[in-house]
C-alpha positions as a printed Julia matrix, in Angstrom:
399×3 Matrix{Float64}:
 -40.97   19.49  -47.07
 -42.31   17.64  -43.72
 -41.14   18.75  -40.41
 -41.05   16.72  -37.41
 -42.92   16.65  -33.82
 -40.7    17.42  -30.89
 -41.51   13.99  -30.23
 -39.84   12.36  -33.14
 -36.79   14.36  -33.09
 -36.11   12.85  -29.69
 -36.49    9.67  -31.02
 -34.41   10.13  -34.47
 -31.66   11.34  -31.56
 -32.44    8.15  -29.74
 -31.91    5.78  -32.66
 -28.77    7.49  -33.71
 -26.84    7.01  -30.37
 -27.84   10.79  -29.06
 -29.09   12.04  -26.15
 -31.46   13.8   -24.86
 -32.03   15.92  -21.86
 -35.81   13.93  -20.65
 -33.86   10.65  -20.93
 -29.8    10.07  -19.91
 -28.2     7.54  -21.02
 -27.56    4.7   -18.56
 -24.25    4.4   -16.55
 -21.33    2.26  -17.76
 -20.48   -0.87  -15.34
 -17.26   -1.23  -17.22
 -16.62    2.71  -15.98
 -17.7     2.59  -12.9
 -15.57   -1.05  -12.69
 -12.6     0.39  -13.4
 -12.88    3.74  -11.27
 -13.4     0.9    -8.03
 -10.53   -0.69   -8.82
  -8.56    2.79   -9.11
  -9.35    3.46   -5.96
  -8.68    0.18   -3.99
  -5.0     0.33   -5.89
  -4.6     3.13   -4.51
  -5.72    2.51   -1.16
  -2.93   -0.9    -0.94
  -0.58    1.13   -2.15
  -1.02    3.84    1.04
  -1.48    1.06    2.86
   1.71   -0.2     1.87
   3.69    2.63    2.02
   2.46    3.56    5.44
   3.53   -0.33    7.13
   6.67   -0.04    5.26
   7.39    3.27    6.65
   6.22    1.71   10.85
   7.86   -1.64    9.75
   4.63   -3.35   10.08
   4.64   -4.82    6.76
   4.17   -8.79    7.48
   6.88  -11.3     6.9
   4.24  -13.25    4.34
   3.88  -10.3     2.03
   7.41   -9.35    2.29
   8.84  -13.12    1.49
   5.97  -12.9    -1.53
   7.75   -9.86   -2.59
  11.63  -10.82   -2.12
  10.79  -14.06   -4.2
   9.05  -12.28   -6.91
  10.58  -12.32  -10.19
   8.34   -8.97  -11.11
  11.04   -7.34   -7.81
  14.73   -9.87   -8.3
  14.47   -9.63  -12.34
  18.08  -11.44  -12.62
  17.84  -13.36  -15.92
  17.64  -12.18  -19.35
  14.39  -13.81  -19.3
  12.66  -12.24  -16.28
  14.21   -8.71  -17.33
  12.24   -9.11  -21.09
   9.04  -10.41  -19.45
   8.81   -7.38  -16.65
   9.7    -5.1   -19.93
   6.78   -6.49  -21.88
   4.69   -6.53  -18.62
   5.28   -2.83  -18.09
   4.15   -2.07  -21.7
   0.79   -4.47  -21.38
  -0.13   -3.14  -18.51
  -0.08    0.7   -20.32
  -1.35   -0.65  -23.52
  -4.51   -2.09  -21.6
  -4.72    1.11  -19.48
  -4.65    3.54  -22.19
  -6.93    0.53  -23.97
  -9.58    0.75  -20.97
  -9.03    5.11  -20.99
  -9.85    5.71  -24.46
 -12.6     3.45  -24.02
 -14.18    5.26  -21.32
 -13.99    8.56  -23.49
 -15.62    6.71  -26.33
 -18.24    5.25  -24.59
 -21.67    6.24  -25.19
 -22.65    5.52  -21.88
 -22.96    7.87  -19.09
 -19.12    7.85  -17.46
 -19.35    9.88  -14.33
 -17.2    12.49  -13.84
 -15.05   10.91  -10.7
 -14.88    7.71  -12.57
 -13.14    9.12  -15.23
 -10.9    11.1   -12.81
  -9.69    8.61  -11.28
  -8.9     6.24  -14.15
  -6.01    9.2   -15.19
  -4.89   10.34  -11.93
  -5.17    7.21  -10.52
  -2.1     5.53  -12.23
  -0.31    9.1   -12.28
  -0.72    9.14   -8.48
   0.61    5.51   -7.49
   3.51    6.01   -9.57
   4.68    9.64   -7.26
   3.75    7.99   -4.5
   6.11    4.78   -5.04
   8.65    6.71   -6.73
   8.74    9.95   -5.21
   6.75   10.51   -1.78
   7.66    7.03   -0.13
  11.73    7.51   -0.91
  11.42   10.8    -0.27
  10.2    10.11    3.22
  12.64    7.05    3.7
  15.77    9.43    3.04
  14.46   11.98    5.35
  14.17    9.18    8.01
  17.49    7.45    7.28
  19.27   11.14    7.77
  18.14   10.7    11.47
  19.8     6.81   11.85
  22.59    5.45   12.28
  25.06    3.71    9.03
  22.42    0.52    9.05
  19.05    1.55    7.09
  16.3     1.96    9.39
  14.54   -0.43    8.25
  16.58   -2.82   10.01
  14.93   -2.79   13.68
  17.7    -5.33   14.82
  20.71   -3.44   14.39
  19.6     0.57   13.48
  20.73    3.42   16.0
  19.47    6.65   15.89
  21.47    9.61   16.13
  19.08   12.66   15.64
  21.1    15.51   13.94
  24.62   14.17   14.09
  24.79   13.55   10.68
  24.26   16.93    9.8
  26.75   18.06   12.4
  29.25   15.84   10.98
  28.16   17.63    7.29
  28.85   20.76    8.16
  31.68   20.53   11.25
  34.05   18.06    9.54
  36.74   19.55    7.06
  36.83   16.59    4.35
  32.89   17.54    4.21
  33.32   20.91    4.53
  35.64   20.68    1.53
  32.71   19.18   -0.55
  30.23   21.48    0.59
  32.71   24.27   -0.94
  32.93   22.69   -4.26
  29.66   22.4    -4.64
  29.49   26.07   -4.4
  31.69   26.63   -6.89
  30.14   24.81   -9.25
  26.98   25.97   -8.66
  27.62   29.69   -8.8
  30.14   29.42  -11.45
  28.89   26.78  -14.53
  25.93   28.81  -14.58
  27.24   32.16  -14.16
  29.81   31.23  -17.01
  27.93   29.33  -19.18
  24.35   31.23  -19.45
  27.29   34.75  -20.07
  29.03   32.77  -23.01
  25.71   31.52  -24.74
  24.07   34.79  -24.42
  27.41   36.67  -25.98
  27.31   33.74  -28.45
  23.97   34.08  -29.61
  23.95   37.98  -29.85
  27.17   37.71  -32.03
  25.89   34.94  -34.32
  22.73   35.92  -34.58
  21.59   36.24  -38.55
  25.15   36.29  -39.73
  26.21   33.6   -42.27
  27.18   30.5   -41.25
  24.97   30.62  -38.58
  23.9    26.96  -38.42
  27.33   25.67  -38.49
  28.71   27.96  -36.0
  26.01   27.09  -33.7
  26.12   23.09  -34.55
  29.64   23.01  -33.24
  29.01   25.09  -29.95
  25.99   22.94  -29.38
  27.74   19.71  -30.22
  28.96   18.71  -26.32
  25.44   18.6   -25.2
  25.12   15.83  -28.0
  27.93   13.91  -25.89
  27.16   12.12  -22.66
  29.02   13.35  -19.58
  30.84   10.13  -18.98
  32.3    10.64  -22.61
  33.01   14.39  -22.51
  34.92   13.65  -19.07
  37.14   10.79  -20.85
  37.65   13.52  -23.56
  38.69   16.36  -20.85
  40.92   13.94  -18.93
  43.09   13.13  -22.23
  43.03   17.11  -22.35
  44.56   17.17  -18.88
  46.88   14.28  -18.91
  50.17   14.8   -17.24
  53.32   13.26  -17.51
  57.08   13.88  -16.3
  58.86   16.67  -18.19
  61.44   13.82  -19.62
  58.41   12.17  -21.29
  56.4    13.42  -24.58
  53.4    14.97  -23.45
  50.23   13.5   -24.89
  47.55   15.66  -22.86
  46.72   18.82  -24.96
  46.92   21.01  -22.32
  50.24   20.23  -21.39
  51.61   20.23  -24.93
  50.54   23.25  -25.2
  52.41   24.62  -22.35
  55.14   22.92  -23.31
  55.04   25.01  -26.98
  55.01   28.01  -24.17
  58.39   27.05  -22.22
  56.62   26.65  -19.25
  56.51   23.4   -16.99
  53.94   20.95  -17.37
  50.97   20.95  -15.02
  48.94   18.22  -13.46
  45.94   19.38  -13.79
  43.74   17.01  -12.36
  45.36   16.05   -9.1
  46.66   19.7    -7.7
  43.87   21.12   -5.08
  42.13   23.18   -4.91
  42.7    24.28   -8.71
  41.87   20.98   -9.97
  38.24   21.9    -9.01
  37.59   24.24  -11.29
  39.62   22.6   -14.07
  36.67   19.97  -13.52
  34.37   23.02  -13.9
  35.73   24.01  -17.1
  34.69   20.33  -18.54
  30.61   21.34  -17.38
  30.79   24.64  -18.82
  32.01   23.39  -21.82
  28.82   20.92  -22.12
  26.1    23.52  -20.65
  26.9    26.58  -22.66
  25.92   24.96  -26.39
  22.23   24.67  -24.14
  22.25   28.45  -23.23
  23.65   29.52  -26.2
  20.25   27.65  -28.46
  17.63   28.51  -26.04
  18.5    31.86  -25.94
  19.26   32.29  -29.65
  15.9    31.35  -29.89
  14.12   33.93  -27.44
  16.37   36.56  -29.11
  14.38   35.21  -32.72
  11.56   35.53  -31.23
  11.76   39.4   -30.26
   9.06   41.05  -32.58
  10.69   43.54  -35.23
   8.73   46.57  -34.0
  10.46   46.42  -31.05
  13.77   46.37  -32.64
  13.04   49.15  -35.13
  11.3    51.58  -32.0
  14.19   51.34  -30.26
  16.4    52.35  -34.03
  14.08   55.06  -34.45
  14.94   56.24  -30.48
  18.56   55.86  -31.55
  19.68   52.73  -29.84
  22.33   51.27  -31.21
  25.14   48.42  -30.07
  25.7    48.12  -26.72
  22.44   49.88  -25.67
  20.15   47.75  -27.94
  21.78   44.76  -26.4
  21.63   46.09  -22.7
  18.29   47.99  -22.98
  16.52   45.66  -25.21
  17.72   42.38  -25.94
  18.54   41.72  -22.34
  14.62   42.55  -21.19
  12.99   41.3   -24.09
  14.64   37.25  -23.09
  14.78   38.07  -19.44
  12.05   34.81  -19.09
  14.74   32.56  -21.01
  17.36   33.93  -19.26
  15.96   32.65  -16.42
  14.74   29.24  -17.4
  18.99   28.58  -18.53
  20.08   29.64  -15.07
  17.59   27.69  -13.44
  17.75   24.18  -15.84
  21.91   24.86  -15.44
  21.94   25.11  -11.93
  19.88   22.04  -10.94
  22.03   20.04  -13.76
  24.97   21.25  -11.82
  23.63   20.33   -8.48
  23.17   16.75   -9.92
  26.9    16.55  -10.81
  27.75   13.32  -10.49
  29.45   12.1   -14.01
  32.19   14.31  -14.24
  33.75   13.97  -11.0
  33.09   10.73  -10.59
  35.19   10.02  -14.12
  37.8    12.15  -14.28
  38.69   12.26  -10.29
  36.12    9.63   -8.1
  36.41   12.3    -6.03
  39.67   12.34   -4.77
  41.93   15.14   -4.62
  39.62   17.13   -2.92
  37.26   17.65   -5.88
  34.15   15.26   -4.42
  30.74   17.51   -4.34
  27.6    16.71   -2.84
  26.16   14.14   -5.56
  29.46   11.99   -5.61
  29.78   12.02   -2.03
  26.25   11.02   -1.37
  27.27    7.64   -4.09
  30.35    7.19   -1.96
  28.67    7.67    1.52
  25.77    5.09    0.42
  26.81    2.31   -1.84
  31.01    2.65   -1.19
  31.16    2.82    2.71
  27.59    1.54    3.04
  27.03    4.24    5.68
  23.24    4.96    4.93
  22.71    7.53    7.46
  25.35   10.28    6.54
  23.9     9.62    3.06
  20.46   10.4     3.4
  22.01   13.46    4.89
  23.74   14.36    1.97
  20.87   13.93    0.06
  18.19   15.94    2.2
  21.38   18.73    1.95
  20.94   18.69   -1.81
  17.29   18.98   -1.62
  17.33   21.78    0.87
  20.08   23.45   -1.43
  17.65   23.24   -4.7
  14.31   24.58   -3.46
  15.13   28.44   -2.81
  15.86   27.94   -6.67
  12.71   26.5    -7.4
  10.38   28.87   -5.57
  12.7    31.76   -6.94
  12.07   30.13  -10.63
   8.25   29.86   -9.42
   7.89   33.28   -8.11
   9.53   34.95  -11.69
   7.63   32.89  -14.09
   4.28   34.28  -11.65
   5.01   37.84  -12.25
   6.37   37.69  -15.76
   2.54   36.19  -16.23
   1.36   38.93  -14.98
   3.3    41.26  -17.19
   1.82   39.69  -19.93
C-alpha cells in the first residue's frame, strides 16, 4: 500500500478538476461578462425610469419605443413572437445561471449576485416601483395624465377632498367598509364552524368538496350565477330568480334584490362570502389536523370537553391560520372588482373602491381622481399588512 507526498495529492486534485487552497482557480470571463451586463441593465433601466418620471425621456427613444412591435403587439403574429421572446430570454437566463453554478471556475461572489437579483430587481422596478410612483403623482394632477406637459393641471389634494367630501364617493367609501369588515368576519366564522363540525366525521371529503367548490369558479361566473339567484320580475310574471321563487312559495312579494339601496350591497356581499368561506373553511381544517394529539388528550385528561376544547384549545392552537384567512380574505375583498362590476357596474349605489377606480380611469378618463382612488386603497391595505407582519413576528417568537 503506497501513500502519497503532499505534493502529489495536490496534483491528483489538480488533474481531477479540484482545488486547492496554494493555487485558485482562475476567474470566469463568461461570469464576470454577464455580472457587467447585469449591472448596466440595470443602470438604463433607473435611468429610464427616472427621465420618464421628469419627462426628459427624448422624443428619439420614445418614437423607437411607440413603433416597437416588442410595446404595440397588435397581430396574432407579434403577440406569439413577444410570447416566445419572453420564454427565450428566461430559457437563456436560467441557461447562463446554472452555468455560472456549474462552472469550475472561480465565480465571484457579486457576480453571481447580481446575475439572480439582477433580473428580479428590473422586473419590481418596471412593474411595481415606477407605477407605483406614477399613481402617486397622477393623484396630485388634474383628469389629463401628467405625463402630458401640454395640457396637465395640478390640483394638489383636491382629489382627495373630492374622495372624501362628495356623497356619491362617500357612498363608495362606505361599501367598501362593509365588505371589508363583513366577508371576512363572516366567512373566516363559517369555515372555522365548518371545519370543527366536519372534522374526522364520515363523508368528510365530500362535504368539504362541495363547500370548497365556489373557489373552483371564477368571480365573473359565480356573479352570473348569483344574479340568476336574484332576478326579479313583476308579480304577474313567473319568477325565474331562485330567490324570488322562493318568496313567492312564502306569500310574500317579490324583491328586487339587486337594484334596492342600500340592501342591495350586502346582497352583493353574500355572493363573496359564498366564494371565500370554502378557502377558510380548508386552510383551517388543515391547521386544526395539524394540532398534535397530546395536546388534545392533556386537555381530556384536565376535563375539557365541547365548547371549552373548541374555545380553549382549538381556537389557540390555529390562532396563526386564523390569521393568515383574515388577512388573504381581506386584501381579496379590497380588490373587489368582479362582482360588482357583473352583477351591478356599480350602479345602484353598490360601486366600491376597485370599481370606481376602473370607472374613474378608463370610463370617464379622469386620471387624477383615479390615482386617488388607488393611493386610497393602498393606504387602506397597509395597517393590515404590518398588523399581519407584526403577528407572524411574535408567533415566531413563541415558537
Amino acid at each position: 500500500m503506497s501513500t502519497k507526498t503532499p505534493q502529489q495529492a495536490a496534483s491528483a486534485v489538480e488533474r481531477h478538476g479540484g482545488t486547492t487552497m496554494s493555487k485558485p482557480l482562475p476567474l470566469s470571463k463568461g461570469a464576470l461578462a454577464v455580472g457587467i451586463l447585469m449591472i448596466v441593465l440595470f443602470a438604463a433601466v433607473i435611468v429610464l425610469v427616472v427621465l420618464s418620471v421628469f419627462g426628459a425621456v427624448p422624443e428619439g427613444l420614445k418614437d423607437v419605443l411607440r413603433g416597437s412591435w416588442i410595446v404595440t403587439s397588435n397581430t396574432n403574429v407579434q403577440k406569439f413572437g413577444l410570447m416566445f421572446l419572453a420564454m427565450g430570454m428566461f430559457v437563456a437566463v436560467m441557461s447562463v445561471l446554472l452555468f455560472m453554478v456549474d462552472s469550475r471556475k472561480r465565480v465571484p461572489n457579486w457576480t453571481v449576485v447580481l446575475a439572480f437579483l439582477g433580473p428580479t430587481v428590473i422586473m419590481l422596478t418596471l412593474g411595481l416601483i415606477y407605477p407605483m410612483g406614477n399613481t402617486l403623482i397622477q393623484s396630485l394632477a388634474g383628469r389629463t395624465p401628467w405625463t402630458d406637459p401640454e395640457r396637465r393641471e395640478w390640483v394638489g389634494f383636491e382629489n382627495f377632498s373630492t374622495l372624501l367630501t362628495q356623497s356619491e364617493f362617500q357612498i363608495v367609501l362606505r361599501n367598501t367598509l362593509f365588505w371589508m369588515i363583513l366577508v371576512p368576519l363572516v366567512s373566516l366564522g363559517l369555515g372555522l364552524i365548518y371545519a370543527v363540525l366536519v372534522d374526522r366525521t364520515r363523508g368528510e371529503a365530500v362535504s368539504k368538496g362541495l363547500i370548497f367548490l365556489p373557489m373552483a369558479i371564477s368571480m365573473v361566473a359565480s356573479s352570473i350565477i348569483w344574479k340568476f339567484v336574484y332576478e326579479y320580475r313583476d308579480v304577474s310574471q313567473n319568477q325565474i330568480g331562485l330567490a324570488n321563487q322562493v318568496l313567492v312559495w312564502l306569500g310574500l312579494e317579490p324583491y328586487n334584490f339587486i337594484v334596492n339601496a342600500p340592501p342591495n350591497t350586502f346582497f352583493l356581499i353574500v355572493v363573496m362570502i359564498w366564494i371565500q368561506t370554502g378557502f377558510a373553511m380548508t386552510v383551517l381544517s388543515a391547521a386544526i389536523k395539524a394540532i398534535p394529539d397530546d395536546i388534545i388528550e392533556a386537555a381530556r385528561l384536565d376535563g375539557v370537553t365541547g365548547f371549552g376544547m373548541f374555545r380553549y384549545v382549538t381556537v389557540p392552537s390555529i390562532r396563526p391560520a386564523i390569521l393568515v384567512v383574515w388577512v388573504t380574505i381581506t386584501m381579496t375583498t379590497l380588490k373587489a372588482f368582479d362582482i360588482v362590476r357583473t352583477m351591478t357596474g356599480g350602479n345602484f349605489q353598490t360601486s366600491v373602491v376597485a370599481n370606481e377606480f376602473y370607472t374613474q380611469s378608463f370610463v370617464q378618463f379622469n386620471f387624477g381622481l383615479g390615482s386617488a382612488l388607488a393611493v386610497v386603497l393602498f393606504i387602506i391595505i397597509i395597517p393590515i399588512i404590518i398588523y399581519q407582519v407584526r403577528q407572524l413576528r411574535l408567533s415566531e417568537e413563541i415558537r
